[in-house]
KEMARVO-947854 format. One line per field, with one value per residue (C-alpha): residue number from 1; residue in three letters; chain; x, y, z. Coordinates in steps of 0.1 Angstrom, whole numbers, plus 5000, padded with zeros to 4 digits. Layout:
BEGIN
resi	(NUM / ...)
resn	(ALA / ...)
chain	(A / ...)
u	(X / ...)
v	(Y / ...)
w	(Z / ...)
***
This chain:
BEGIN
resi	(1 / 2 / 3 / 4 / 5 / 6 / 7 / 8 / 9 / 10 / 11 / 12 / 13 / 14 / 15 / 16 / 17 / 18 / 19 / 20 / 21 / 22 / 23 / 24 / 25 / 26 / 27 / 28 / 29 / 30 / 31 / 32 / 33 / 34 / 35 / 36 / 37 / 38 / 39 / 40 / 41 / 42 / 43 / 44 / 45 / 46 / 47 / 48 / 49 / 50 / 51 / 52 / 53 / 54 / 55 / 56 / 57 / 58 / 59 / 60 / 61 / 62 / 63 / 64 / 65 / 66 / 67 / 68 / 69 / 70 / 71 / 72 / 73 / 74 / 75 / 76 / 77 / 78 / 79 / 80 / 81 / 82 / 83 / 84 / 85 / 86 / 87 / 88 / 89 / 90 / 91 / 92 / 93 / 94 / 95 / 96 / 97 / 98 / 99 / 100 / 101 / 102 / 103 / 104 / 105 / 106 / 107 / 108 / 109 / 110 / 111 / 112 / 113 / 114 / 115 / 116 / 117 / 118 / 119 / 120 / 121 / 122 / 123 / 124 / 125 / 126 / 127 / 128 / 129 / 130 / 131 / 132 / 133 / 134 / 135 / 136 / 137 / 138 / 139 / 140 / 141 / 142 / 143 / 144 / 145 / 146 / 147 / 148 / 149 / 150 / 151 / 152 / 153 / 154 / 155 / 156 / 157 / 158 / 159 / 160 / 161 / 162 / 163 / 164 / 165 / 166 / 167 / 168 / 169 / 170 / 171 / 172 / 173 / 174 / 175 / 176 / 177 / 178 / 179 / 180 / 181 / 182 / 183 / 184 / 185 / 186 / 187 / 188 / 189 / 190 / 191 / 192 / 193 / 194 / 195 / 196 / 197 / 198 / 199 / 200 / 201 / 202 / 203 / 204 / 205 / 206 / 207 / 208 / 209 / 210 / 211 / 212 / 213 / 214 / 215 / 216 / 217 / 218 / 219 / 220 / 221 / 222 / 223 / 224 / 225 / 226 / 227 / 228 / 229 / 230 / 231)
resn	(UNK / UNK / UNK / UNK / UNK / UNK / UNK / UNK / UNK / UNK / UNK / UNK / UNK / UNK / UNK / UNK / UNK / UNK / UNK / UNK / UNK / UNK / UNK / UNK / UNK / UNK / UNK / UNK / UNK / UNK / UNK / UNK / UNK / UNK / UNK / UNK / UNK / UNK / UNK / UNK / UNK / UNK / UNK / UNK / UNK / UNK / UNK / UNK / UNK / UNK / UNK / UNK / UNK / UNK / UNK / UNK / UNK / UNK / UNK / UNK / UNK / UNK / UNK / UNK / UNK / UNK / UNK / UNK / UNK / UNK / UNK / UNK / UNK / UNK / UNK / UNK / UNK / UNK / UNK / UNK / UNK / UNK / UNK / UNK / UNK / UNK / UNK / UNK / UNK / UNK / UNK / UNK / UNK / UNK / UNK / UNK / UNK / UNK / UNK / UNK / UNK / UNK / UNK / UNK / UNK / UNK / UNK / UNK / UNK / UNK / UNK / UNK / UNK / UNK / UNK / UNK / UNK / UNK / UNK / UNK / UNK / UNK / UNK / UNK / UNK / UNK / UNK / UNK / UNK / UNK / UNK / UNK / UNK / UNK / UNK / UNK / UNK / UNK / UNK / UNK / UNK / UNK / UNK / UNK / UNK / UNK / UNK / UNK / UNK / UNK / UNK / UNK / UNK / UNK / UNK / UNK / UNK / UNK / UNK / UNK / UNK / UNK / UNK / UNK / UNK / UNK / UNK / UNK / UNK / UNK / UNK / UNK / UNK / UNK / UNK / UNK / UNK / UNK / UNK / UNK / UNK / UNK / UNK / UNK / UNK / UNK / UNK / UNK / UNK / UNK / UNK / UNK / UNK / UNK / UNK / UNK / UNK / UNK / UNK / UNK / UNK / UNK / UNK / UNK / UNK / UNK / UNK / UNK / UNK / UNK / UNK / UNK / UNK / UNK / UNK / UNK / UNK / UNK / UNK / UNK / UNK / UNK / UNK / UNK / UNK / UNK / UNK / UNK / UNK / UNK / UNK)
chain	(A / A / A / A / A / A / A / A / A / A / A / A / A / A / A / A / A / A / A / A / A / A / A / A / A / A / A / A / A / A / A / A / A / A / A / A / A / A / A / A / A / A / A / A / A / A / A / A / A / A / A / A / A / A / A / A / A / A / A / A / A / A / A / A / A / A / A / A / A / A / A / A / A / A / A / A / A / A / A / A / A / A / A / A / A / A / A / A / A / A / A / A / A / A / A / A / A / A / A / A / A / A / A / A / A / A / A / A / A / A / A / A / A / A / A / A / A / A / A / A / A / A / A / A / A / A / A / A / A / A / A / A / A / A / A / A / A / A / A / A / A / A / A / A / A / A / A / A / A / A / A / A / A / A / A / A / A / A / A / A / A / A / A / A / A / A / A / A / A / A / A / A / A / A / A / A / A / A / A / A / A / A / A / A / A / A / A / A / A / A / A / A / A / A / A / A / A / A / A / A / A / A / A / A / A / A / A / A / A / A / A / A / A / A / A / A / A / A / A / A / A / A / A / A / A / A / A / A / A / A / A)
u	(8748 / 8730 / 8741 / 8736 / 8712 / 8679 / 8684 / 8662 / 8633 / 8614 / 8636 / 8627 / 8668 / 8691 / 8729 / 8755 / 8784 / 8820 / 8843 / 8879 / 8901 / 8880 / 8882 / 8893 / 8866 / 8834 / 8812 / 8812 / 8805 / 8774 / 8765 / 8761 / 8736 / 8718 / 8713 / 8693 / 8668 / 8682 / 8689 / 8721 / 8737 / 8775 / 8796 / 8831 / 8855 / 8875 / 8888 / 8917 / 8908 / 8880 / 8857 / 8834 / 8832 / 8822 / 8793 / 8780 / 8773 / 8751 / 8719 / 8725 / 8725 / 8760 / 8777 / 8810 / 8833 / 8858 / 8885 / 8891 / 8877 / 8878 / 8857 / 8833 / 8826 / 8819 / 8793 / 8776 / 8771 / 8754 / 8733 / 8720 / 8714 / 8701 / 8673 / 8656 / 8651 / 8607 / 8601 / 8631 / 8631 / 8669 / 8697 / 8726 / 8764 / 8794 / 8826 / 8838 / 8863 / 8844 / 8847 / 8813 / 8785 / 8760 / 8735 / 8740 / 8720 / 8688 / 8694 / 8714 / 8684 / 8652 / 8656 / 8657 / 8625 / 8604 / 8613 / 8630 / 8657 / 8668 / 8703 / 8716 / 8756 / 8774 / 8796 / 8825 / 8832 / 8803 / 8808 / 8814 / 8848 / 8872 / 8892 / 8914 / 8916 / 8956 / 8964 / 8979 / 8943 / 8920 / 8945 / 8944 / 8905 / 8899 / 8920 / 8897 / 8869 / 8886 / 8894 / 8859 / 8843 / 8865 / 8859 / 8824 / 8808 / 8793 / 8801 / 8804 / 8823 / 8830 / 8828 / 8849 / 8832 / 8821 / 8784 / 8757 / 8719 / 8698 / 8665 / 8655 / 8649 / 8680 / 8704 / 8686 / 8700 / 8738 / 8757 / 8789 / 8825 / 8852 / 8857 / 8881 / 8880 / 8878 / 8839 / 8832 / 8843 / 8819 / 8788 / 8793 / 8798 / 8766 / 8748 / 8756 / 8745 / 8712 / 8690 / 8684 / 8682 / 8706 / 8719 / 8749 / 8740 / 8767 / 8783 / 8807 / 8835 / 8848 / 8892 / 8909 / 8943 / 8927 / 8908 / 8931 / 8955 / 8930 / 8922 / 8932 / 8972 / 8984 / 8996 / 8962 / 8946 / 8972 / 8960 / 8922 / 8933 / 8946 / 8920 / 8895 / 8915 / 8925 / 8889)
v	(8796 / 8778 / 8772 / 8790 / 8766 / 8754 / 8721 / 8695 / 8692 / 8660 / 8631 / 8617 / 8615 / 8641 / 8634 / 8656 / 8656 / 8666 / 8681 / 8694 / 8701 / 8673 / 8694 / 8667 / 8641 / 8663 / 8668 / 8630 / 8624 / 8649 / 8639 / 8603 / 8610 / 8638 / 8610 / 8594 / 8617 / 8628 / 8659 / 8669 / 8687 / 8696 / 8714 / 8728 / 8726 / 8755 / 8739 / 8759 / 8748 / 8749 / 8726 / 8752 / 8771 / 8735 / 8729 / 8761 / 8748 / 8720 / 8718 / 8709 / 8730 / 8741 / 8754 / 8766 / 8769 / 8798 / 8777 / 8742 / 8729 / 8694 / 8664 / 8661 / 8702 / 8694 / 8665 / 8684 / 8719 / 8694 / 8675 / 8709 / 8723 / 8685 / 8686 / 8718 / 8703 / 8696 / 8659 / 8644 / 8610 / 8600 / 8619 / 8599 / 8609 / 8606 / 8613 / 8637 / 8613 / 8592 / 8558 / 8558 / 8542 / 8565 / 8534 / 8524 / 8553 / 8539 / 8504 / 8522 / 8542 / 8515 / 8506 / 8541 / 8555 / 8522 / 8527 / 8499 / 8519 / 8553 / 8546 / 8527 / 8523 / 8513 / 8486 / 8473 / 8441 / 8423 / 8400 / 8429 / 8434 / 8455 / 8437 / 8466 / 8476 / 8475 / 8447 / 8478 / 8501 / 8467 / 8466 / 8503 / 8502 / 8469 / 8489 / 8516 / 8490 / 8474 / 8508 / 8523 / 8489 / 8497 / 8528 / 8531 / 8497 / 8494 / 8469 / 8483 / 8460 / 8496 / 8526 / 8550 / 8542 / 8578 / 8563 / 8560 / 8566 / 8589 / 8595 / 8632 / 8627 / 8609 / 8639 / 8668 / 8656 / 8655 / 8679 / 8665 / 8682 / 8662 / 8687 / 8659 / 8624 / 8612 / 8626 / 8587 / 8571 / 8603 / 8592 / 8554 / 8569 / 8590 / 8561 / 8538 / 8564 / 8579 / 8552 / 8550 / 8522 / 8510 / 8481 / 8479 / 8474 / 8461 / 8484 / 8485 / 8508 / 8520 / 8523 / 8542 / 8554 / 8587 / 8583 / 8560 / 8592 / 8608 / 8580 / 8580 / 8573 / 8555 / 8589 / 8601 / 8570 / 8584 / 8616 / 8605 / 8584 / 8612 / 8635 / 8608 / 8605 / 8640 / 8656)
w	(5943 / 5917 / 5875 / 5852 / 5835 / 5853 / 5873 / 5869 / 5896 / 5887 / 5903 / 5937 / 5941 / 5947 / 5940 / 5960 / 5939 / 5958 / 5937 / 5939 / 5908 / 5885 / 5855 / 5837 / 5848 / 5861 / 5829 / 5823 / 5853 / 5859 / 5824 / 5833 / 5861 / 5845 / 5813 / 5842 / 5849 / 5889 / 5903 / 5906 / 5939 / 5929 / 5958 / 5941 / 5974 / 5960 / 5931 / 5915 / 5880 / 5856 / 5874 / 5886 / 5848 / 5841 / 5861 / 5852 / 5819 / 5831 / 5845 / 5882 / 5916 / 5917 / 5951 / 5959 / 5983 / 5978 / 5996 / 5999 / 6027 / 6027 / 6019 / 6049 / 6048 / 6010 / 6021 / 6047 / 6026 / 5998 / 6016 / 6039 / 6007 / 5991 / 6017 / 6008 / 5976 / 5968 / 5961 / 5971 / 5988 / 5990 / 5987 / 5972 / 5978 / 5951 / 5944 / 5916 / 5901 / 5883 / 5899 / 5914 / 5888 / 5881 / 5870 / 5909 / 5923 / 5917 / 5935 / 5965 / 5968 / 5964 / 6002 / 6013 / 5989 / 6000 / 6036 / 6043 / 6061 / 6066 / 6050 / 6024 / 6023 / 5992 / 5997 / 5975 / 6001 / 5996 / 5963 / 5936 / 5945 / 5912 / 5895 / 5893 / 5930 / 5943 / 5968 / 5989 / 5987 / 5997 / 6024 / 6036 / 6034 / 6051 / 6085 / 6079 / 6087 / 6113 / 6132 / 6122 / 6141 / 6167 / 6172 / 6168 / 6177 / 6145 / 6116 / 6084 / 6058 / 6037 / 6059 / 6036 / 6001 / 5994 / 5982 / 6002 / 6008 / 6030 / 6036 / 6042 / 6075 / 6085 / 6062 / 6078 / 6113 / 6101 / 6114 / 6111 / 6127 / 6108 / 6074 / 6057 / 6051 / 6087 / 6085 / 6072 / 6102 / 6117 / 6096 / 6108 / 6146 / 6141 / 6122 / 6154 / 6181 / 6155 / 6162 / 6123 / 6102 / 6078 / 6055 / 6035 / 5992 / 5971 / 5943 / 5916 / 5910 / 5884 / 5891 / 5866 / 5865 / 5872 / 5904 / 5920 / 5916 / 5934 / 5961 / 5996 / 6005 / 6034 / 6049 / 6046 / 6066 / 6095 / 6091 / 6091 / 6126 / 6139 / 6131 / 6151 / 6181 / 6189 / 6179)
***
């Protein structure tokens, strides 16, 4: 379902926006990117506020779930619909909460639209780290690396940064199975076993009282392991 406004068509990029009850955060956050010049790709995972009404009023390509389905099923109906897009060269993910940097799309990208690699994934672990990021979250994500490695073989300082970079090629050939957060450690599985090329770039964030309300708890990380291990 697209908005009500006409999306813009001209960017190589394509940003798949995830968003679940943001009402509070979401037209800053489109705004940001649109004040760049991408396209915009928002999926609404069933939000239960005014987050879709929202979008409507922007120009972007605006998709809805009528139930919440989860983070990765949010990902995957963006980038299937990210792909059909005319001109686009990289597909950039985000989150709807605002701590992803909209002026970091372009440099995630680069290596992907001169095709150096296939995929570019942010990382916050690699010199840039936020000031404001709780001992207790570096923690959490730093086992999510550890496990992911473990699990997957592959090496990625930042697997579950919500940020990343994909060629057309390389998105067209997701077809991921994990509909909530556990569809990271997925994209690093599928990344290892693709054959596809990829670096790691370094990125701010932007931590706010708001989104690290809306990050990832310590019961959710058992939940994502769970998820991994019994699927």
């Amino acid at each position: 379902m697209s908005a009500m406004n006409t999306p813009q068509t001209s960017s190589s990029i394509a940003v798949v926006v995830s968003a679940y009850n943001e009402s509070a955060v979401i037209a800053g956050v489109l705004q940001e990117i649109l004040n760049l010049g991408h396209q915009v790709v928002v999926v609404d995972d069933g939000s239960r506020d005014a987050t879709y009404e929202i979008c409507t009023k922007l120009p972007v390509h605006l998709l809805r779930h009528p139930i919440n389905l989860g983070a990765g099923a949010a990902f995957q109906t963006g980038i299937e619909y990210a792909v059909t897009l005319p001109g686009v060269e990289a597909i950039v993910s985000m989150d709807g909460d605002g701590q992803h940097l909209a002026s970091e799309i372009a440099p995630l990208a680069a290596p992907v639209i001169a095709g150096e690699v296939e995929v570019a994934l942010g990382s916050r672990f690699m010199g840039i780290a936020s000031e404001r990021m709780p001992k207790s979250k570096r923690l959490l994500l730093l086992m999510a690396a550890w496990f992911t490695r473990l699990t997957t073989g592959v090496s990625a300082s930042d697997p579950h940064n919500g940020m990343r970079a994909m060629s057309r090629r390389a998105a067209s050939n997701i077809h991921l199975t994990q509909n909530g957060y556990a569809f990271c450690s997925e994209i690093i599985y599928w990344l290892g076993h693709s054959g596809l090329s990829w670096r790691e770039v370094p990125i701010k964030v932007r931590y706010t009282d708001y989104s690290m309300s809306k990050g990832q708890s310590m019961l959710n990380m058992f939940n994502i392991l769970l998820d991994l291990l019994f699927r």
